[in-house]
C-alpha positions in Angstrom: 112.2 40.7 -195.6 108.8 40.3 -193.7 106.1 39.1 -196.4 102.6 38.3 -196.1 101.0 35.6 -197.8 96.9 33.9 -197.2 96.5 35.8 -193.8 100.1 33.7 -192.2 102.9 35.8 -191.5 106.1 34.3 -192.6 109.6 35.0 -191.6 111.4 35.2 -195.4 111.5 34.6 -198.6 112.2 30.7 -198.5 109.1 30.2 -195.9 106.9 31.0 -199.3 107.7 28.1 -200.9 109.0 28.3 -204.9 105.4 28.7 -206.6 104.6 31.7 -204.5 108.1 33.0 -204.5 107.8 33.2 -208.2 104.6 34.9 -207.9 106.2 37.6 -206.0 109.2 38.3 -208.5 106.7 37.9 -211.4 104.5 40.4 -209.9 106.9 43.1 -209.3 108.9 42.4 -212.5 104.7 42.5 -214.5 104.4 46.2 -212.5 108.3 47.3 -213.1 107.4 46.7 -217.1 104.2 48.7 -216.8 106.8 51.3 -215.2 103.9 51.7 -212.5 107.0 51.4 -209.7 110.4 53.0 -210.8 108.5 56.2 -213.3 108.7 59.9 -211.9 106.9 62.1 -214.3 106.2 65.6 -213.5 103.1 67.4 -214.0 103.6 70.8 -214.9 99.8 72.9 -214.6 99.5 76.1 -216.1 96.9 77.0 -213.1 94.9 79.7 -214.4 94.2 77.8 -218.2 93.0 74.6 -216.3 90.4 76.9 -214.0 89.3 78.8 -217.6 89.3 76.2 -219.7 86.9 74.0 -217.7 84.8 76.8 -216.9 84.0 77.8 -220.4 83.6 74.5 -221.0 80.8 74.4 -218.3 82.1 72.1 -215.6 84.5 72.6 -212.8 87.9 70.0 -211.7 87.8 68.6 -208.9 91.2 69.3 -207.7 91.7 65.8 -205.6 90.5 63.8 -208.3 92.6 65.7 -210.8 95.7 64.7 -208.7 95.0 61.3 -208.9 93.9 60.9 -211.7 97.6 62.2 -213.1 99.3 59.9 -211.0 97.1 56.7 -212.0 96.8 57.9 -215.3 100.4 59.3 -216.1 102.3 58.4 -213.3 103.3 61.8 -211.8 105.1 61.8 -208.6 105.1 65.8 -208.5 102.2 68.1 -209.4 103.2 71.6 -210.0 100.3 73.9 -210.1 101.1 78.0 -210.9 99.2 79.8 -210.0 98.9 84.2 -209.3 98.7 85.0 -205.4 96.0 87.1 -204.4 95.8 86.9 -200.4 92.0 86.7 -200.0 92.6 83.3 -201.6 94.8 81.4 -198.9 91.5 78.8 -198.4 92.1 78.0 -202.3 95.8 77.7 -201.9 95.2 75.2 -199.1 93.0 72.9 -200.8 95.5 72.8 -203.4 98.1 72.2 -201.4 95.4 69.7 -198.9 94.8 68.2 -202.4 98.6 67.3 -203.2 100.0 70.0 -205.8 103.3 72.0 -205.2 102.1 75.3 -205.9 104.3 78.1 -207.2 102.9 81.6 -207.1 103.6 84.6 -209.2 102.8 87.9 -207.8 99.8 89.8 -209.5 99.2 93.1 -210.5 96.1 95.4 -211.8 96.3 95.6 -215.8 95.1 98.5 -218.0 91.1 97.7 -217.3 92.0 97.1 -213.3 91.7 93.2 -213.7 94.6 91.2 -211.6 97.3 89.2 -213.9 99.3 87.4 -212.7 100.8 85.5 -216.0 102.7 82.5 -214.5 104.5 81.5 -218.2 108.4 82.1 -217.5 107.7 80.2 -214.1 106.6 77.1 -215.6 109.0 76.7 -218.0 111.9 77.8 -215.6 110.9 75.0 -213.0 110.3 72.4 -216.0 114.0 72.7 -216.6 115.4 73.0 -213.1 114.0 70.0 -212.2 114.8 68.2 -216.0 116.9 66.2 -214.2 114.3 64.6 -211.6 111.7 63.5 -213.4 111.9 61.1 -216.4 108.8 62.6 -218.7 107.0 65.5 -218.0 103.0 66.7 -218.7 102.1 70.3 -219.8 98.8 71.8 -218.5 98.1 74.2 -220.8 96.5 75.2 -224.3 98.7 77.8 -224.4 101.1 78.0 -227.6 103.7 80.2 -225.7 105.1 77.0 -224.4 105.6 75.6 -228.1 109.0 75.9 -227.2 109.6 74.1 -223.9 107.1 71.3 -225.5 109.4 71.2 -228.8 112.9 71.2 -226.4 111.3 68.8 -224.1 110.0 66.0 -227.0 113.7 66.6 -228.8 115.2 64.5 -225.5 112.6 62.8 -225.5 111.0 64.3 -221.8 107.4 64.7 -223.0 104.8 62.1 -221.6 102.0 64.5 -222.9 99.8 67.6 -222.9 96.4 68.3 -221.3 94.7 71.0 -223.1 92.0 72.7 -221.1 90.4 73.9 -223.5 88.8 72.7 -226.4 90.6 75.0 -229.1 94.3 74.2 -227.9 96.6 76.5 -229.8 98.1 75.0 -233.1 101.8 75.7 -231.8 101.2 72.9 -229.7 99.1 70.4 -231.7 101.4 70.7 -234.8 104.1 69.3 -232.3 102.7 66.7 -230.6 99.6 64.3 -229.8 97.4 66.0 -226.8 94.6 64.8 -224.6 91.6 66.9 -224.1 90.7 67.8 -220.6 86.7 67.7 -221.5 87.3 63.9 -222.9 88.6 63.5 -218.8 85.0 64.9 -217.5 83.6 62.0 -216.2 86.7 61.2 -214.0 87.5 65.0 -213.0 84.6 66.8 -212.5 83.6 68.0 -209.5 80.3 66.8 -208.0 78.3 68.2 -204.7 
């Protein structure tokens, strides 16, 4: 093991000398109990209710910043973001993609009044337990209550770091089960800016 220490590079360990050796394992140990280095969450975003939900709020995410700011924040390795595909948006796809999110697409069609759904529910909660295995804690995206049941499943084994409401009135299915953040309350770190 190559380490760096004041600018010299030294050969191993034992070159440190014992003060700064026990720097090093205090360090890492410090950062291992924050669970900053051995964590995988998953971040599971209900695409079109974080786009809404800022929106009527006023404000738009900055994708990027959202990304980081939900591994900083919550320590998610993966960012799944489902979303409908409509082709004219490939640039949006790309950016998301650019911007560090798995995306998984659900295929939209015209409803009664001619407006595209593409409702990605079933998608999110299929992937959330495909992957229950991989990731030790996972955060919703979503105010949405039809995923009371995946958020009441996922807090029984104790899998749920959190949920992120997008919008201000998050549905009750979900607040009588668990303590949620408030994407407005994350404005000031999220927003996007020109």
């Amino acid at each position: 093991m190559t380490i760096r220490s004041r600018g010299k590079r030294k050969s191993s360990i034992m070159d440190i000398g014992f003060i700064e050796y026990n720097r090093v394992i205090s360090y890492t140990y410090r950062k291992k109990e924050q669970g900053r280095l051995d964590v995988k969450n998953y971040a599971f975003i209900d695409g079109n209710n974080l786009h809404l939900g800022a929106k009527d709020s006023g404000w738009k995410v900055d994708y990027k910043r959202f990304r980081v700011f939900l591994k900083d924040k919550y320590r998610v390795a993966k960012a799944y973001y489902f979303i409908g595909y409509i082709q004219e948006h490939e640039r949006l796809y790309d950016y998301l993609s650019n911007a560090g999110y798995d995306l998984i697409f659900k295929p939209t069609i015209p409803d009664y009044d001619g407006n595209t759904k593409g409702n990605c529910d079933a998608e999110l909660v299929l992937q959330a337990m495909i992957d229950l295995n991989n990731y030790e804690k996972a955060v919703i995206v979503t105010s949405d209550g039809d995923f009371a049941c995946l958020v009441k499943y996922l807090r029984g084994i104790d899998k749920l770091e959190m949920i992120i409401s997008p919008h201000k009135k998050c549905s009750s299915l979900l607040t009588g089960l668990t303590k949620v953040a408030f994407l407005d309350d994350m404005k000031g770190k999220i927003e996007y800016r020109k």
